[in-house]
N, C-alpha and C positions, 0 to 999 in steps of 0.2 A: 307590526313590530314583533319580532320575534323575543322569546323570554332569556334567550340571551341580551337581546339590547335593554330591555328591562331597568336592570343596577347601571347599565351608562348613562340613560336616561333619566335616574335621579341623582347621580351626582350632577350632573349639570345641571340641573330642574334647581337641585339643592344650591349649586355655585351661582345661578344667575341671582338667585331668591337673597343671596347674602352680599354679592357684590355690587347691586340695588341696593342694598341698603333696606329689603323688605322685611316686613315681620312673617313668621311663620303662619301666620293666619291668614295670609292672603291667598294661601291654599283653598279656603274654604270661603272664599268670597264667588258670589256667584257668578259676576263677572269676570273672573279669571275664569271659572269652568264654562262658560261662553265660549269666550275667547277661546281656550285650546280645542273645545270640542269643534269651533269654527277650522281652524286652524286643520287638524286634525281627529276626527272623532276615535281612530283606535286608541288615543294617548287616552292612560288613564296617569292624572295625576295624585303622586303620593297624598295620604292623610297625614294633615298636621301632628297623627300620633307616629306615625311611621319616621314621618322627618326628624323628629325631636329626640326617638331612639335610635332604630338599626341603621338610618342614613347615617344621622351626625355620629352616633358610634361609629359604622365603618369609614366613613372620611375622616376622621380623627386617628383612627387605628394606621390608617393609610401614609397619613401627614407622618404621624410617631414615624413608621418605619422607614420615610424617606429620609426624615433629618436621621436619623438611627445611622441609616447607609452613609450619608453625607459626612457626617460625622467621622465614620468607619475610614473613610477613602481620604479623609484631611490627613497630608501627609505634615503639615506645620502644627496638628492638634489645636484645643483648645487653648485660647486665654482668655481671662477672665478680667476686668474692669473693677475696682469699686473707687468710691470717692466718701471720705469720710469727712 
């Protein structure tokens, strides 16, 4: 894997981990590191500290700026709901 596929590699690593429904520790079960070193031995998977920071930081940073654009390009703009 080259260190450009690297950051693809953990958003998805990240996006499977969340849309399972996993905890972030199942990073560090050894069974997963089995598993992927079976799988693939050059995959090294992220630390539960990595994911918890600069991952979930950058996919959040990511998220912000696509709703930001989305936003940007609604030509009907916002409305807003409340119910009192």
């Amino acid at each position: 894997m080259s260190s450009n596929d690297i950051p693809k590699f953990e958003r998805l690593f990240f996006r499977m981990t969340v849309s399972n429904g996993l905890l972030f520790s199942f990073v560090e079960n050894k069974e997963t590191w089995n598993l992927f070193n079976f799988i693939a031995f050059v995959l090294n998977l992220p630390s539960i500290k990595k994911i918890r920071g600069s991952i979930l930081f950058d996919i959040s940073w990511t998220l912000q700026e696509d709703i930001l654009k989305i936003v940007q390009n609604d030509k009907d703009g916002i409305i807003t709901a409340f119910n009192e």
